[in-house]
C-alpha positions in Angstrom: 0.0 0.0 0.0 1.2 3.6 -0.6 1.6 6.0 1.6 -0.9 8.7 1.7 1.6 11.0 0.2 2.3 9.1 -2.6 -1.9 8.3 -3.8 -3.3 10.8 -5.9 -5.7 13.0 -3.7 -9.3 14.3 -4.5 -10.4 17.3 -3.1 -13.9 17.8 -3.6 -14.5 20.8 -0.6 -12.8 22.4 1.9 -10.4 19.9 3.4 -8.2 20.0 6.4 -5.2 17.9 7.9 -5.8 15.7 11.1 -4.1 13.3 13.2 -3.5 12.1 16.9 -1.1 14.1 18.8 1.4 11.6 20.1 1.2 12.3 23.6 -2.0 11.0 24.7 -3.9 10.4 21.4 -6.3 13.4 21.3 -7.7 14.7 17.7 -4.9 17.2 16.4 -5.1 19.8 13.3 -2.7 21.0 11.4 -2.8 24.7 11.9 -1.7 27.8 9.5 1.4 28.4 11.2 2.6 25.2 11.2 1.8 23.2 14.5 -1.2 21.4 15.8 -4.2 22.2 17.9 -7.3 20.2 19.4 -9.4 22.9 18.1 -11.0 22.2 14.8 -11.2 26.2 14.3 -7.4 26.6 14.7 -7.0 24.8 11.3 -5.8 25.5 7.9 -8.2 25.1 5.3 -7.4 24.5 1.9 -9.2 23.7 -1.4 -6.8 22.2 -3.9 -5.5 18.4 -3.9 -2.5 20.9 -4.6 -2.3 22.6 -1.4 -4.1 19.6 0.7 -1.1 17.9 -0.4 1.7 20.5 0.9 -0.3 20.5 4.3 0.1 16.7 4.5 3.9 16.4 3.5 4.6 18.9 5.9 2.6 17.5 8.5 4.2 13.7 8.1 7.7 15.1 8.4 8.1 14.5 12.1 6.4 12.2 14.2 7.2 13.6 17.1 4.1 15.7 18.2 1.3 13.6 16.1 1.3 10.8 14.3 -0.5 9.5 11.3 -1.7 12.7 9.7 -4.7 12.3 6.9 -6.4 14.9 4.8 -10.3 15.1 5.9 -13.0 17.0 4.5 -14.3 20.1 6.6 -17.5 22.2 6.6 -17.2 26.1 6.4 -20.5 27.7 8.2 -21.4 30.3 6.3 -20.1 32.3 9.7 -16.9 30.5 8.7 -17.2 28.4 11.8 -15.8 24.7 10.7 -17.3 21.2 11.6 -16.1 18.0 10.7 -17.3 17.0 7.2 -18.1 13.4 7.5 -19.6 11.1 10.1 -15.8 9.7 10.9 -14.5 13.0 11.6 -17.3 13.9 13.8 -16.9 11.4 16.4 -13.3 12.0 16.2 -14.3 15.7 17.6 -17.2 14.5 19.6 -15.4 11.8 21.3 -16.6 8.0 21.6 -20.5 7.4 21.0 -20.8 5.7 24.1 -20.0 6.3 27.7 -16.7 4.6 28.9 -16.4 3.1 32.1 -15.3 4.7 35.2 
């Protein structure tokens, strides 16, 4: 299997990249400036397979903050307020769709 990298990407929307910080697994996003944050409305959002594809390489350079970076799709409110754009990425955000024990 190829690396995500390597496959040819489809952008069909605003898309974003994501992965688990390395830490403690939470939800990460690549942000404009470079880093990650657990807040979906820190990330860069691009448009273009093209630029989807410079946020990824640059994302899965180091491993040492988050690891297995992806491109997802992302809704833009018309506030410009973002939300996950598929049912995957929303329980990502939300969290597990049941209660874990205590």
């Amino acid at each position: 299997m190829a690396a995500p990298q390597q496959q040819k990407l489809k952008v069909n929307g605003p898309v974003a990249v994501t992965a688990n910080r390395l830490t403690d697994g939470a939800v990460v996003w690549r942000t404009r400036d470079g880093g990650w944050s657990v807040a979906l409305a820190d990330a860069a959002v691009v448009t273009t397979a093209e630029a989807a594809l410079a946020l990824l390489a640059e994302a899965g350079k180091r491993d040492l903050d988050a690891v297995g970076p992806y491109v997802a799709p992302v809704i833009v409110g018309a506030d410009g307020a973002l939300a996950p754009g598929n049912l995957r990425e929303r329980i990502r955000v939300a969290g597990p769709t049941f209660e874990l024990p205590h």
